[in-house]
C-alpha positions as CSV (number, residue, x, y, z in Angstrom):
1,X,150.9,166.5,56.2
2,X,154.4,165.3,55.0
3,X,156.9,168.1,55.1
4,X,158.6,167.5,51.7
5,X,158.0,169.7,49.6
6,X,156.7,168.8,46.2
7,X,159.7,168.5,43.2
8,X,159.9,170.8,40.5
9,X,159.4,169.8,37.3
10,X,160.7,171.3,34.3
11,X,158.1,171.0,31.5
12,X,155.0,168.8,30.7
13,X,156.7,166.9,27.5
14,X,160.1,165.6,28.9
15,X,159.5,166.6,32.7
16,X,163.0,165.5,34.5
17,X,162.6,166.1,38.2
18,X,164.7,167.9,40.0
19,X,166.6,165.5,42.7
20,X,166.1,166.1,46.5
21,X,166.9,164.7,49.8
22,X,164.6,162.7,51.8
23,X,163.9,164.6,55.2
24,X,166.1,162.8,57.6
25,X,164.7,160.6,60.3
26,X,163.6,162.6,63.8
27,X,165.3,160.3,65.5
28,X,168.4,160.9,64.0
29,X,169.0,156.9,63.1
30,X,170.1,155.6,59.9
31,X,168.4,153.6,57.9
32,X,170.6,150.5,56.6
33,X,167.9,149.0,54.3
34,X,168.5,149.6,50.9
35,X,171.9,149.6,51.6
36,X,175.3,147.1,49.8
37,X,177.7,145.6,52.3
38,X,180.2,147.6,51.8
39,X,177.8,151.0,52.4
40,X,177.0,148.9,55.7
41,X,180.5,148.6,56.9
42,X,181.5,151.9,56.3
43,X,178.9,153.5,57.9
44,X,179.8,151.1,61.1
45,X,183.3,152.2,60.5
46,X,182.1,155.9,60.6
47,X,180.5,155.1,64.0
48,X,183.4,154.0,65.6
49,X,184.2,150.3,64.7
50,X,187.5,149.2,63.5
51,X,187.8,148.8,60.1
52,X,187.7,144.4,60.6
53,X,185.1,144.7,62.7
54,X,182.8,146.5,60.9
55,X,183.6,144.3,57.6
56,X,182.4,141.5,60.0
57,X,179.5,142.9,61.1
58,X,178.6,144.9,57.9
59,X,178.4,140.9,56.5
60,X,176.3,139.8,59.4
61,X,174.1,142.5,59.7
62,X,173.5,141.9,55.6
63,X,172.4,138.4,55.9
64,X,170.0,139.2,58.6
65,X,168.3,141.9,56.8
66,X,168.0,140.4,53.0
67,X,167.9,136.8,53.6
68,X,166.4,136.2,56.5
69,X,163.9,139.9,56.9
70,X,165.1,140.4,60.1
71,X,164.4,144.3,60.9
72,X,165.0,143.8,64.9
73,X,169.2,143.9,66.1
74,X,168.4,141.8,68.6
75,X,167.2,138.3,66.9
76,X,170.5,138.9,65.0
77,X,171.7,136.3,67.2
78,X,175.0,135.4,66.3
79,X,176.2,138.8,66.9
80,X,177.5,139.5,70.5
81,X,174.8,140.1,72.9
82,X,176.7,143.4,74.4
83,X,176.7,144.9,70.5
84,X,173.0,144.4,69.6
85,X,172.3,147.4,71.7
86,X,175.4,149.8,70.1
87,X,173.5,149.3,66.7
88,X,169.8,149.9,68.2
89,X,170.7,153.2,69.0
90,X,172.8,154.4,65.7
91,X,170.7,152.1,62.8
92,X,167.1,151.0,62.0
93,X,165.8,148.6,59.8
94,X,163.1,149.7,57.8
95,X,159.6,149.1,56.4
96,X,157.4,151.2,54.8
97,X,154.6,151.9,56.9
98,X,151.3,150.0,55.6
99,X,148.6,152.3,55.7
100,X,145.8,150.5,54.0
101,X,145.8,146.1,52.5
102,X,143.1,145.7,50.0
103,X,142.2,142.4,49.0
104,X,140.5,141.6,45.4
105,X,138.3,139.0,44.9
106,X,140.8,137.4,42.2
107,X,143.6,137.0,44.7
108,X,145.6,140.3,43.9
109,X,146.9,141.9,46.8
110,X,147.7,145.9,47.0
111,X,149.0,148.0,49.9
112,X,148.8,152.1,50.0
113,X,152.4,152.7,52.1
114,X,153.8,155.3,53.4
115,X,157.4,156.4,54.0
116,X,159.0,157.8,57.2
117,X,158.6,161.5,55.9
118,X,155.2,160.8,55.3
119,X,154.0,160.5,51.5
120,X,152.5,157.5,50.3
121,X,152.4,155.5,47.3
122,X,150.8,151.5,46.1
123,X,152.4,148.3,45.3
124,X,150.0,145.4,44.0
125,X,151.2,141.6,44.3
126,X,149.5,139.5,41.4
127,X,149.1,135.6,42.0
128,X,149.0,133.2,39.3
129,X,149.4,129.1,38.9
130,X,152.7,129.5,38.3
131,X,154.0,132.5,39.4
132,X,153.7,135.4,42.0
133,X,154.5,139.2,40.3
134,X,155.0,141.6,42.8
135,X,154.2,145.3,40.8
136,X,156.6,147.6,42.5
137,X,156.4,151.5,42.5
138,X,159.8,154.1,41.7
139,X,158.3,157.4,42.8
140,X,155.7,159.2,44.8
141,X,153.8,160.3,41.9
142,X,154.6,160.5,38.7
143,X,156.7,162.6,36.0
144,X,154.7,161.9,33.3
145,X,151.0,162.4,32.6
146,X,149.9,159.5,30.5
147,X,146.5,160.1,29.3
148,X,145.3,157.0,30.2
149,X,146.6,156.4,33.3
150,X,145.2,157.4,36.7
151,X,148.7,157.3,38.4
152,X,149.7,160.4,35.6
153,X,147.1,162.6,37.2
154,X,149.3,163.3,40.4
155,X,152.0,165.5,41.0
156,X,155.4,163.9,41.4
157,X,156.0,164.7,45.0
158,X,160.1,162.8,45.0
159,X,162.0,159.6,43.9
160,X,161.9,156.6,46.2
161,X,164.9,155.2,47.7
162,X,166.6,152.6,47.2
163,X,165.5,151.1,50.5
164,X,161.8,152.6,49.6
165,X,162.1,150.1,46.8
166,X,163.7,147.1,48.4
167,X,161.4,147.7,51.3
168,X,158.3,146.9,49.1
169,X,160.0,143.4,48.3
170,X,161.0,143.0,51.9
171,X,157.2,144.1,52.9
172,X,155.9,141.6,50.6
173,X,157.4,138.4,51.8
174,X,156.8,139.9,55.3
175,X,152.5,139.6,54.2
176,X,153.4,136.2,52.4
177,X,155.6,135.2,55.1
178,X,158.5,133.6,53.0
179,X,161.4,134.0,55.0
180,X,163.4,131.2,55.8
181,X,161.9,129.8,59.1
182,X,163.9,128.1,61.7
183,X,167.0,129.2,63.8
184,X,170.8,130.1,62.8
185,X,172.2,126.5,63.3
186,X,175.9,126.3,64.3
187,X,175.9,130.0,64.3
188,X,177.5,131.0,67.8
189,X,177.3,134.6,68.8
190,X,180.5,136.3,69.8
191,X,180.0,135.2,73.6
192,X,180.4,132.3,72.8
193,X,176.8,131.6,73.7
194,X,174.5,129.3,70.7
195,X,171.0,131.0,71.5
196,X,169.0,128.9,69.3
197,X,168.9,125.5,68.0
198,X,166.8,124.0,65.2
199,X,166.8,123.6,62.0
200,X,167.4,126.5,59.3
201,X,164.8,125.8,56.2
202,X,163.9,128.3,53.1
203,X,160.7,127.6,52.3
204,X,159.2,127.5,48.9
205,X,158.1,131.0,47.2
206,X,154.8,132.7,46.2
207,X,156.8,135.7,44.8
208,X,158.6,134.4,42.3
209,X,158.9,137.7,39.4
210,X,159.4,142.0,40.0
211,X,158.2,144.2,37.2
212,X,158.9,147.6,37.9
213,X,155.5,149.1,36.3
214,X,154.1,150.7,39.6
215,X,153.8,154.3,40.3
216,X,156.1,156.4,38.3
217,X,158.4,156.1,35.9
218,X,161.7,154.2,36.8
219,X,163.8,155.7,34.2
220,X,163.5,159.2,35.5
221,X,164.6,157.7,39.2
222,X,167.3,155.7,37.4
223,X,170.2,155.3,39.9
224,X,167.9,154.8,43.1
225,X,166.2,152.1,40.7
226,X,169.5,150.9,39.6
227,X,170.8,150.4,43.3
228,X,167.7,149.3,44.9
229,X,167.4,146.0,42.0
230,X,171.1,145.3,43.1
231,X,170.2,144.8,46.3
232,X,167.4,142.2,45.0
233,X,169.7,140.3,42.2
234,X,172.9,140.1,45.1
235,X,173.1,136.6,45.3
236,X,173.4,137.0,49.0
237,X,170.9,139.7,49.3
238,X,167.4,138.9,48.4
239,X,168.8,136.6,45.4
240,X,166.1,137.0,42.3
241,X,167.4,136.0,38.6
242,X,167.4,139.0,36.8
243,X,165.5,137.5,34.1
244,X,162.7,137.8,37.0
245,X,162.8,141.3,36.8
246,X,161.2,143.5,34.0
247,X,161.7,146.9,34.5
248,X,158.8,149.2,32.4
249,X,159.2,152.5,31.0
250,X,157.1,155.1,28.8
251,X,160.1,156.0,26.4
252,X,162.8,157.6,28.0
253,X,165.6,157.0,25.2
254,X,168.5,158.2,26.8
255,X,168.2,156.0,29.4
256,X,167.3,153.0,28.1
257,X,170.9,151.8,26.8
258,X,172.2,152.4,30.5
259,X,169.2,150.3,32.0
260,X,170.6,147.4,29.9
261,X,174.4,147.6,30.7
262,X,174.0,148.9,34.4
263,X,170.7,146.6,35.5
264,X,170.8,143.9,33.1
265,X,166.4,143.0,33.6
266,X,163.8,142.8,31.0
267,X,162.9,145.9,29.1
268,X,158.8,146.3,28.9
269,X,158.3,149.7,27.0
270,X,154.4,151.7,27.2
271,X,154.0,151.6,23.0
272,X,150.3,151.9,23.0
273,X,150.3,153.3,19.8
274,X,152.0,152.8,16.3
275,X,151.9,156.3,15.5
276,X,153.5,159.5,16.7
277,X,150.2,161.6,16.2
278,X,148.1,159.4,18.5
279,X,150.9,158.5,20.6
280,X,151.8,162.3,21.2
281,X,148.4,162.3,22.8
282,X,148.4,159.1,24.5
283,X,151.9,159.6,25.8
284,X,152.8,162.7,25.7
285,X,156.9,162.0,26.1
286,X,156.6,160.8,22.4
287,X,156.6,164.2,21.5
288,X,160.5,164.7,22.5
289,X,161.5,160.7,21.5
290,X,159.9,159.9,18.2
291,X,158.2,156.2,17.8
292,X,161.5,155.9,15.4
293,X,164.5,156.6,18.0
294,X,162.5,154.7,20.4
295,X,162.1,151.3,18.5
296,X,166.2,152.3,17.3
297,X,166.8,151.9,21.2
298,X,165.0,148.8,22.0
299,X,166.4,147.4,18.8
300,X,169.9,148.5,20.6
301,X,169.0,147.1,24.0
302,X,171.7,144.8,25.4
303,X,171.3,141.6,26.4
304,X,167.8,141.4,24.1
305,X,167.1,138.3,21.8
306,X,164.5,135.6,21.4
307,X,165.4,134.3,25.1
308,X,164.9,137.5,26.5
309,X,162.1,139.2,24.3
310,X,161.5,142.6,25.3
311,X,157.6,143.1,25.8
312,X,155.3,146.0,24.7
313,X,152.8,147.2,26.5
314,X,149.5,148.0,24.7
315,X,146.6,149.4,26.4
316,X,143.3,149.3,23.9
317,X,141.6,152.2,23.5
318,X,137.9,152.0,21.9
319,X,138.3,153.4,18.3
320,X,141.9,155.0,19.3
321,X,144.4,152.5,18.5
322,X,142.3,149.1,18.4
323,X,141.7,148.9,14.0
324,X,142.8,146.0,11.9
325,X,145.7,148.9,10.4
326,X,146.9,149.3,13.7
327,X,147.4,145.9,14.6
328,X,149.3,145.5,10.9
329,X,151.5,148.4,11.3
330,X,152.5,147.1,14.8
331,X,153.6,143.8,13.3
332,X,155.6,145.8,10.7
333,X,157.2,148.2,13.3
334,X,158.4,145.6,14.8
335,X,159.8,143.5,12.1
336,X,161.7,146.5,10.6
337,X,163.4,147.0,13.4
338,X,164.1,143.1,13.4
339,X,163.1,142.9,17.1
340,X,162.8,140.1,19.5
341,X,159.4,141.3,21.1
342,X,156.2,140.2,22.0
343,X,153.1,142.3,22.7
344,X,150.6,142.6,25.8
345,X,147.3,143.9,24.6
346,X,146.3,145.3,28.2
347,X,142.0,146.2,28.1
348,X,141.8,149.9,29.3
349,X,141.1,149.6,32.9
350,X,138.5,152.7,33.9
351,X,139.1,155.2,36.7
352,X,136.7,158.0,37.2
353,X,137.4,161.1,35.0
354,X,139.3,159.3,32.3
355,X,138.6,160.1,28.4
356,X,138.8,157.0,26.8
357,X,136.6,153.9,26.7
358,X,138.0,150.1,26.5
359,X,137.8,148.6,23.7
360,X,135.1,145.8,22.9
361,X,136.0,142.0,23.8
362,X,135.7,141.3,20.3
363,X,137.9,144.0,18.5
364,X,140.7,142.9,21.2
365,X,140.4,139.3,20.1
366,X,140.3,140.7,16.2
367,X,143.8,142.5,17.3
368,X,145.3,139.7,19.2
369,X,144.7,137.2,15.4
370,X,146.3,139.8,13.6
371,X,149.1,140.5,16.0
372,X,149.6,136.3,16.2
373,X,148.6,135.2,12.9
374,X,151.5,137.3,11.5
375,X,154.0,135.7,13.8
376,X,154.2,137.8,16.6
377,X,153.2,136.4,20.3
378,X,150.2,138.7,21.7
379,X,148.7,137.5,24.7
380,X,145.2,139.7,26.3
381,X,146.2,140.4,29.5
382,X,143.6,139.1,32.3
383,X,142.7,142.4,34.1
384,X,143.2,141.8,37.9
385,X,142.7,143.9,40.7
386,X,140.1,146.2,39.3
387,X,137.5,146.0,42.4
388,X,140.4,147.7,43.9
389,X,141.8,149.9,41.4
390,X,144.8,147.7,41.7
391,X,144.8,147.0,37.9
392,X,147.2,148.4,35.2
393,X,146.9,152.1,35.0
394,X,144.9,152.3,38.0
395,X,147.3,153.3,40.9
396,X,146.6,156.6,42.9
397,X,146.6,156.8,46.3
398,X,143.8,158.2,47.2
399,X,144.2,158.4,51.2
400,X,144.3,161.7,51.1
401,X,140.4,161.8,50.4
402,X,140.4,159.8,53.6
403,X,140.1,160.5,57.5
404,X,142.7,158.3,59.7
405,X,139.1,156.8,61.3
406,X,137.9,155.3,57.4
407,X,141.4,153.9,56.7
408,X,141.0,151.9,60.3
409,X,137.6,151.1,60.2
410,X,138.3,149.9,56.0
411,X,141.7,148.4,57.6
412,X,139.7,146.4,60.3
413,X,136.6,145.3,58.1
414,X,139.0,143.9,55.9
415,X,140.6,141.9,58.6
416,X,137.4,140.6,60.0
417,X,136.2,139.4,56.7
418,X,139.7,137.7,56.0
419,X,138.6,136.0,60.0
């Protein structure tokens, strides 16, 4: 069992976890994933370098890591054969550790990880014609508990990292395999010596979009978040368009204006409701910001217009928040507060123990006429991913019901049916 304790929470309503340090690695390395060039070379400089050199290699090391996934010193080949060694012993490059790949029958992809201090938590990678979403968790856990939602019945154990979260992009095009294949050409290590030759080629991408709608709620992780989507926007880091990115959250006001100056991506907000009595009991953070200051804040959000719509999410809930007077007050919510916005009405995936039932195929297509025939765009989304509870609202790691011997024997039936 991990050795982290779990965080304390403050209240049920508007539960803001109480920060805490990850437990340090045993073997005393540092971990440079996750990390900004700068935060590279001063570490380097901390370890002994001069203050040039470790600029140098602070940039090196960088490209290695975000553009090309190397997590080995060694292949870094066009750093000196005699220093590949001197950062082995002081740095790592990280992964998450993947406990468990599920594959659905549609396509969708989801790993259970685990960090190096031993908790775990899912990310789900969802394939389309036209685009790859890779659905990428904030926290171990969650702060809120969402009626709905399976991931709200767990206790928030701590906030990912930055390089927790950049690792589950890195561990993604690892399992596609889109790194840029070929050697460093005219890159000659500081020997003097060119150990490779070849061409250097990026290849074309599956993962194409981020949303930030996996376990937990981003907001409440907000500079971690903030730090770890640099590191994926730096147009010499992992290099995805911020209009690529949609970050999701269940209502946390205060936040939301910094979200749009500090991290500039999409804004999806949890609605699910239109108003505050059902949505106190759907999401119970609507008890401390109103349906009112909430729609005030995305009508506030920067960066926000027709180009750059921000989407609400809207799960639908058999004879909870499915009627025809539903769907019209949505339309007019949305209108007052003159918003650029379209809706996804998101069928209720099931989990065991939940309260609610979806609602019927044909009162979500009666919804989705309303919502469109009074000139707002909302799309059913396709559920995907629900033979392994990999759908919206489904994420919980469950490994703790498992023996080590089930996750291999699951891990390797999985692998011999894939051939």
């Amino acid at each position: 069992m991990a050795d982290t304790a779990l965080m304390q929470i403050p209240g049920l309503v508007d539960p803001v976890p109480v920060p805490r340090e990850v437990t340090p690695r045993a073997d005393g390395r540092v971990d440079l994933l996750g990390l900004p060039k700068k935060a590279i070379a001063s570490l380097f400089e901390t370890a002994g370098l001069d203050a040039k050199a470790a600029k140098l290699r602070g940039k090196q090391v960088f490209h290695w890591i975000y553009h090309r996934g190397v997590t080995d010193f060694e292949a870094m080949t066009d750093i000196a054969k005699t220093m590949r060694p001197w950062l082995a012993e002081r740095f790592v490059v990280g992964r998450p550790e993947v406990v468990l790949a599920q594959h659905s029958e549609d396509g969708t992809r989801k790993w259970l990880l685990r960090t190096a201090d031993g908790h775990e938590f899912e990310m789900v990678f969802i394939p389309d014609e036209t685009r790859g979403t890779l659905c990428v968790s904030s926290q171990v856990g969650c702060t809120l508990n969402c009626r709905f939602c399976h991931t709200g019945t767990m206790r928030l154990v701590r906030n990912l990292t930055p390089g927790e979260i950049v690792g589950q992009v890195m561990l993604a095009r690892d399992a596609l395999g889109e790194w840029p294949k070929g050697s460093m050409a005219g890159f000659t290590d500081d020997d003097g010596d060119d150990d490779e030759g070849g061409d250097y080629t990026a290849d074309g991408r599956l993962l194409t979009n981020i949303v930030m709608m996996g376990m937990g709620e981003p907001l409440y992780n907000f500079d971690n978040v903030r730090d770890g989507l640099k590191i994926v926007m730096d147009p010499e880091g992992l290099a995805l368009s911020r209009r690529r990115i949609t970050l999701s959250t269940s209502g946390v006001v205060p936040l939301m204006g910094r979200a749009g100056e500090e991290i500039g991506v999409n804004l999806a907000v949890s609605l699910h409701a239109v108003t505050n009595e059902i949505r106190d009991e759907i999401v119970p953070i609507n008890r401390k910001y109103r349906i009112e200051e909430l729609l005030q804040a995305c009508a506030d959000y920067p960066k926000a217009s027709n180009a750059r719509r921000i989407t609400f999410e809207y799960v639908m809930l058999k004879d909870k928040n499915d009627s025809d007077e539903d769907a019209h007050e949505l339309v007019r919510l949305i209108k007052k507060y003159k918003l650029p916005a379209k809706v996804n009405l998101i069928p209720f995936n099931p989990w065991p123990g939940a309260i609610y039932d979806c609602s019927t195929p044909e009162r979500i297509r009666r919804f989705s006429e309303i919502v469109f025939g009074l000139g707002i765009s909302a799309p059913v989304r396709t559920p995907r991913g629900r033979d392994i509870d990999a759908a919206c609202g489904q994420l919980k790691t469950a490994a703790a019901k498992m023996s080590r011997a089930e996750l291999d024997r699951l891990a390797e039936e999985k692998q011999a049916a894939l051939g």
